[in-house]
Every structure is written in C-alpha cells, then in structure tokens.
C-alpha positions in Angstrom: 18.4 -11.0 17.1 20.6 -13.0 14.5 22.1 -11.5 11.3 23.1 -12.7 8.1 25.3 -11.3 5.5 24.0 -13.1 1.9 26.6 -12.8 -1.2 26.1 -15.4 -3.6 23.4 -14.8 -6.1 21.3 -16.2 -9.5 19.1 -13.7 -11.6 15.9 -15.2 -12.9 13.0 -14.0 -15.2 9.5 -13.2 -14.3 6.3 -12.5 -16.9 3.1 -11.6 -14.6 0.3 -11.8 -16.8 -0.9 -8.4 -18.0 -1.8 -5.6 -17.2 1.1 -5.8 -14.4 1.7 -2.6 -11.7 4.6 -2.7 -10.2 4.9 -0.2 -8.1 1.2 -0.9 -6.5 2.0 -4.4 -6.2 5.1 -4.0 -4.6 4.4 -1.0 -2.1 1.1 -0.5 -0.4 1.3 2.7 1.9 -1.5 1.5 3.6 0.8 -1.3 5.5 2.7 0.4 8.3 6.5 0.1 7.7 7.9 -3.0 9.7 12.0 -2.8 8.0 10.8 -6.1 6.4 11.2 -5.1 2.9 12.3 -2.0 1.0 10.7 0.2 -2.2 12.1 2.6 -4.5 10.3 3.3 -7.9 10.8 0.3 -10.1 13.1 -2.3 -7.7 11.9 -3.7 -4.3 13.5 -5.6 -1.7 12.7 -8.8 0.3 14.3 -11.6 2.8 12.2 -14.8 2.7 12.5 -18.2 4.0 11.8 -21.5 2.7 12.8 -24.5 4.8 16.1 -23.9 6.5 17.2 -21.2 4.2 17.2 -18.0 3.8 17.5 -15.4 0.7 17.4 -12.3 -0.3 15.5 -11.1 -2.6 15.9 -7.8 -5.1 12.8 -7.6 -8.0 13.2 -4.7 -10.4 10.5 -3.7 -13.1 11.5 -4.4 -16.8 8.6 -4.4 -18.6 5.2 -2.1 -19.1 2.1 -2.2 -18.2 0.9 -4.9 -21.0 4.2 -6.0 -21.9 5.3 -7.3 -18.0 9.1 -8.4 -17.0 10.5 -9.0 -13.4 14.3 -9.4 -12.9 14.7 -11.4 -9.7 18.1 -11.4 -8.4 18.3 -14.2 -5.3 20.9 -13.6 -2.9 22.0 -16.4 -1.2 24.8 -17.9 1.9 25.7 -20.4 -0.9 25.1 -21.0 -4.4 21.2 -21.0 -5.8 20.3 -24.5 -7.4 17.7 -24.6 -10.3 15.9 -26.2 -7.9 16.0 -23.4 -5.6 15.3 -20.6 -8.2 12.2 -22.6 -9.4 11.1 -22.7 -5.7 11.6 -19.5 -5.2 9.9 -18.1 -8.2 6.6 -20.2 -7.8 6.6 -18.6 -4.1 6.8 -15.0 -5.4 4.1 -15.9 -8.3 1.7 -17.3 -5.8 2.7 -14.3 -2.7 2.1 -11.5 -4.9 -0.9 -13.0 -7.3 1.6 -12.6 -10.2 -0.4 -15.3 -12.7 -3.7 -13.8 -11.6 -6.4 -13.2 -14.7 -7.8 -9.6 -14.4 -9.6 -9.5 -17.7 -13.3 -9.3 -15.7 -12.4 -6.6 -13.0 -11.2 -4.5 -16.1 -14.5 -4.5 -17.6 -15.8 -3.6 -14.2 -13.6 -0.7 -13.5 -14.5 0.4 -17.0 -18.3 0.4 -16.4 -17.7 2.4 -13.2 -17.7 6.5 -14.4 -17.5 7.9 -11.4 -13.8 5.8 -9.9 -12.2 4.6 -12.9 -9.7 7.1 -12.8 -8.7 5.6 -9.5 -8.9 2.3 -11.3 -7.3 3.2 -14.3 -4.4 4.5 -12.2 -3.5 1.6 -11.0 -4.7 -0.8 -13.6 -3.2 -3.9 -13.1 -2.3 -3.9 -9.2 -2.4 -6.8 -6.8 -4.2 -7.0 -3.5 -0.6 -9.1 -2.3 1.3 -9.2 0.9 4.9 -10.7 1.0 5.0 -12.5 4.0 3.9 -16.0 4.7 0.7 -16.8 6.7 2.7 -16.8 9.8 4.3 -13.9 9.8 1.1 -11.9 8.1 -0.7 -13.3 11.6 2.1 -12.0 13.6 1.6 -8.8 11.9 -2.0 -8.5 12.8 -1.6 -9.4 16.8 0.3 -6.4 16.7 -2.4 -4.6 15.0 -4.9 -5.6 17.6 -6.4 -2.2 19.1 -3.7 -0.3 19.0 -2.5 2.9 16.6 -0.1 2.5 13.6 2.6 4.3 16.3 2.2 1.4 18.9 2.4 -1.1 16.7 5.2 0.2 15.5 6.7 0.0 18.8 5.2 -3.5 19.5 6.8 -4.6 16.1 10.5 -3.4 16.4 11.2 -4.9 19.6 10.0 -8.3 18.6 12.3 -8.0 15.4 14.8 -6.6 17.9 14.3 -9.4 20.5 14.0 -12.1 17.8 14.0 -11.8 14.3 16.9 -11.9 11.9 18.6 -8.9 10.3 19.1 -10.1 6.5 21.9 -7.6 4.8 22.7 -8.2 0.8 22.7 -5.7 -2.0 23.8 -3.2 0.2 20.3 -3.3 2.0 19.2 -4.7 4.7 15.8 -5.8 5.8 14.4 -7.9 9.0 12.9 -11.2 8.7 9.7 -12.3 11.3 11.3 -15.2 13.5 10.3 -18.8 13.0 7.2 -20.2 15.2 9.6 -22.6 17.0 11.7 -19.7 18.0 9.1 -18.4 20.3 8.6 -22.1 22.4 11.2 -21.4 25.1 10.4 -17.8 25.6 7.5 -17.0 28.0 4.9 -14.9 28.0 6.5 -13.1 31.0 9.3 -12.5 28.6 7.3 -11.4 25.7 5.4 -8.8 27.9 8.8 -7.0 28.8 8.7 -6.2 25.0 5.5 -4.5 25.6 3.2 -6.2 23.2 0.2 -6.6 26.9 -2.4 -9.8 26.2 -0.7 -10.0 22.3 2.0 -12.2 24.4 -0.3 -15.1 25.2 -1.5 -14.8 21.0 1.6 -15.0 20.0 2.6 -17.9 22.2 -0.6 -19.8 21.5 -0.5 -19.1 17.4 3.3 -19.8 17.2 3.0 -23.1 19.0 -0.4 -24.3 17.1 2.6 -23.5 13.7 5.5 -25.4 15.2 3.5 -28.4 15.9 2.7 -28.7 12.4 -1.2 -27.6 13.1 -1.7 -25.4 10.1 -0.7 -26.5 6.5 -0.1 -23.0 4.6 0.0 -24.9 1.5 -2.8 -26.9 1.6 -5.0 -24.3 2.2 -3.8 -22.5 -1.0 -5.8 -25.4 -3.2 -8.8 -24.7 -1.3 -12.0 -22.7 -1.9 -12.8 -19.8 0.4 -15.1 -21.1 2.6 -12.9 -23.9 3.4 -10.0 -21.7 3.8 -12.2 -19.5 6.2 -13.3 -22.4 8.2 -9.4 -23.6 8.8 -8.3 -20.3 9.7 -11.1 -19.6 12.1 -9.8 -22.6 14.1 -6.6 -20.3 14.7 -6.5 -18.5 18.0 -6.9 -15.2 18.2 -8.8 -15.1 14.3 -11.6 -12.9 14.3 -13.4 -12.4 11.0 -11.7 -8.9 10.4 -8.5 -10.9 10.6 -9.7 -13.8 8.5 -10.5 -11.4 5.8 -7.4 -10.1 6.0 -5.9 -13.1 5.4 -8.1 -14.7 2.7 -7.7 -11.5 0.7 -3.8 -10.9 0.9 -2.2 -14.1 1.6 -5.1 -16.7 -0.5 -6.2 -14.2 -3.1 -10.4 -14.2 -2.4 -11.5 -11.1 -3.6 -15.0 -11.6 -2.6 -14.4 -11.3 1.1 -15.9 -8.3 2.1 -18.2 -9.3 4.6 -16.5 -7.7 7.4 -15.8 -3.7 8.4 -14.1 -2.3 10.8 -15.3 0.3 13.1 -12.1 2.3 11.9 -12.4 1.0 8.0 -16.1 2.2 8.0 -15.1 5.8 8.7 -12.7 5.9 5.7 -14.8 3.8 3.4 -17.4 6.8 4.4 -15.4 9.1 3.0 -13.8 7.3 0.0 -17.3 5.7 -1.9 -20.0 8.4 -0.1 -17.6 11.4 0.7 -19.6 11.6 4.0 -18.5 10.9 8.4 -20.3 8.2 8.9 -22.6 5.2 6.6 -23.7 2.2 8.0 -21.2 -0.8 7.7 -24.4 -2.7 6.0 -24.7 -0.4 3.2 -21.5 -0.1 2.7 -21.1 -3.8 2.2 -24.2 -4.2 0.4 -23.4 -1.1 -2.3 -19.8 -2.4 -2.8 -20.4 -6.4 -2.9 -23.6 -5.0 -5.1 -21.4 -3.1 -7.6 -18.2 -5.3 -7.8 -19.5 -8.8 -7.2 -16.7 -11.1 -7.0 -14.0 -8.6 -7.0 -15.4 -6.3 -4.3 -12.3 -6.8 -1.7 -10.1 -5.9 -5.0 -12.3 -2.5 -5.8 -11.9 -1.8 -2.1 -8.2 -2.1 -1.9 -7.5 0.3 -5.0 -9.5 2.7 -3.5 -7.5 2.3 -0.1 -4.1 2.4 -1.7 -4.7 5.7 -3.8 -5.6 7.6 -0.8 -2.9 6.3 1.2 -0.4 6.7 -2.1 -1.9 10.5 -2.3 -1.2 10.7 1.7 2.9 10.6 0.7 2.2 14.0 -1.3 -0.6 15.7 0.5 -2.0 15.9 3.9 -5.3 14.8 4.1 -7.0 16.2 6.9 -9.6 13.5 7.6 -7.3 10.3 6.9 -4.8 11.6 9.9 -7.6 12.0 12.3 -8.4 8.4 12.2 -5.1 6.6 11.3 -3.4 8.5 14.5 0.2 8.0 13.4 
C-alpha cells in the first residue's frame, strides 16, 4: 500500500444535459462498497488517475433536475493546469455518461403504466461506473462465484496489499493499483491474499494492460459489436462480464443478451413478481418492451430495489444477495 496526501486544488463547472440525477448517478447500492469513492446526498468523492498523476476528486450537485450544475473541485500534489482540468472533465463526462441524450427512453418510461413511478423516480440517472476499464475488470474477478461478503474480503486485501490510499478533503478513498504493479508479484503471492484461481486472472489481465494490449480509448469510438469482439479477446471475459462492461464503462444500453443465474431470480421478482421465469423470456419481454434502452430499463429497476434495501428489509433480495 502507498498513500498520498493531495492539497492543491482548481474548482471547475459541469452542465450534464437534462434531465440529470445525481444522486442515482453517483451512488448505485447495487455495487458492493470497495472504499473507492464516497456519497452523501448531493457531493461525492473520487481518486482517479490519468497518466502518472493522481487527483482527487469532490463533485457536488448545484443544479435540478432540468436545470443541471456539477461543481468539481480537483485536488491535486501540485497545481491543476487548464490542461489538466479540461482532461479531467472530458474523463468524468465520458465515465459517468454526463452528455448522454435521454429524450427517447423518456418517452418509453412514459408509455410504460405499470413502472413509470420507478422511472419517474429516478428520471434522469446514468447506468455509469467510475472506474476505468481496468480497474472495473479487477472489480469483476473478484465478483467471480463468490458472495458480496467474500468479495469484500477478496477486495480489501488487494487495496491493502497494493493499492494507494488517496486522503484530500478530509476523506480518503483507495485507488485500484496500476496493471504494471502486479508484474513482479506472483501468483503464489496473490493467493496468500486469498483471491483462489482469481490470482492467475489477475496476473494474465494485468499483464495483457501493461503491455499496451488493450486501447481503453479506442474502443470508446467504436460500435458495440466491435467493442464486444475486443473485449472478448480479454482473459477471463465471459459474456456476463462483457455486458457488464459494455453497459457501464462504453454506455450500450442494448446489451441485454445475457442473465445470470442469480440476476434471473431478482429480475423474477422485479418485472413478474414471481421465484423463477425463464432467462429467455425475460430477455425477450424486456429487449421486446425497451428496445434499445433495455440494459438502461433494467438498471433502474435494479437500483430502486437496492436504494429501498437502505430503508427496508426485503425478504427475498437478502436470500439471494447473501451479504
């Protein structure tokens, strides 16, 4: 573990296009906490990494639904160029789908009667996830048949063992280590930590990364299949994770082509309020219905029961999420 203490900072201006929700776009309940960023109604808290450097980022809400505003406060080791502040705000545009047109999954939200109070709850919220494609991968070997409790477990002593402890603002959140951190440590040593056969992923993902194999950025100009293809290629990317991927880190929303065994139960229960419906009929009802913005419908749904689960216990949901 290294730490870093970030002072310096620059406060910059962000419009998402409207309608804009904050706090669904900045906290999904859904994720299992990892200490990489922090939420409180209206501010949220971040460390990225772009090149060499690192800063900290703080975002609080000053706008309204249709009226949106972002203040972005970058915390920083040294002073923040232009050039860095317009880096960093194209980043958290394109991480968190903050330019994204929503004008047609309105009017289909509107036409549905029987969930567009979920909808209109959270009218305007991102399906976004604020790490890069690297560290959203690392994220999901750790996810890899095990409970939310294990990978838990899994996660803090890899932070522990070799991420970076980022401390500004009078917060401090953990940032996922570099791929070219991970080329002198073995899988011998990675399995002390715990994580089992997630060792040899982690080696084999983080060495395709440090030798320059996968091109984040290209991808992000391509169409989905295309995407798909190149991170199929990945090792260790199954389509449950490729959809995962495509949907939070490239902003596809018609990806759902792909349930899992522990998705289908919930789904069950969300769109049919029955145990168990097929994983085909599910997919074919909800790609049916929503069309091009069925991963999108799915992930509102998803966040409101996990948003309820903070206020309510929900017998069903705890059965299958195991925490």
């Amino acid at each position: 573990m290294t730490a870093m203490k970030l002072r310096k900072y620059t406060t910059v201006t962000l419009r998402p296009t409207a309608p804009f929700n904050f706090d669904g776009t900045f906290h999904k309940p859904s994720h299992f906490e990892d200490g990489c960023s922090l939420w409180r109604h209206g501010s949220y808290w971040r460390a990225i990494r772009l090149g060499n450097r690192i800063f900290g980022i703080r975002i609080d809400d000053r706008g309204k639904l249709v009226r949106p505003k972002l203040n972005v406060t970058i915390f920083s080791n040294r002073k923040v160029s232009d050039k860095d502040a317009d880096t960093i705000k194209k980043e958290l545009i394109w991480r968190f789908g903050l330019d994204e047109n929503l004008t047609e999954f309105d009017k289909l939200m509107k036409s549905d009667k029987r969930f567009y109070p979920v909808f209109k709850r959270w009218r305007g919220m991102r399906n976004a996830d604020s790490e890069d494609l690297y560290g959203l991968l690392m994220i999901s070997i750790v996810l890899q048949n095990a409970t939310i409790k294990r990978t838990v477990q899994m996660m803090n002593a890899l932070l522990e063992e070799y991420g970076t402890r980022v401390e500004f603002d009078n917060k401090a959140v953990w940032l996922i280590w570099l791929p070219k951190d991970m080329t002198d440590v073995s899988e011998e040593e990675l399995r002390s930590l715990k994580v089992g056969y997630r060792a040899k992923f982690i080696k084999r993902l983080s060495q395709d990364f440090a030798e320059g194999k996968v091109d984040e950025y290209r991808l992000r100009g391509m169409d989905k299949e295309s995407v798909k293809k190149e991170l199929m290629k990945l090792y260790g990317v199954g389509p449950e994770t490729a959809r995962v991927l495509l949907s939070e880190i490239y902003h596809h929303h018609n990806t759902f082509e792909h349930i899992a065994p522990w998705q289908q139960k919930i789904y069950s229960m969300l769109f049919y309020n029955k145990k168990f419906v097929s994983a085909e009929k599910i997919k074919k009802d909800i790609n049916r219905q929503y069309g091009e913005y069925a991963m999108l419908a799915v992930h509102y749904m998803m966040e409101d029961i996990f948003w309820r689960r903070k206020n309510e216990h929900i017998e069903w949901l705890e059965k299958e999420i195991r925490l």
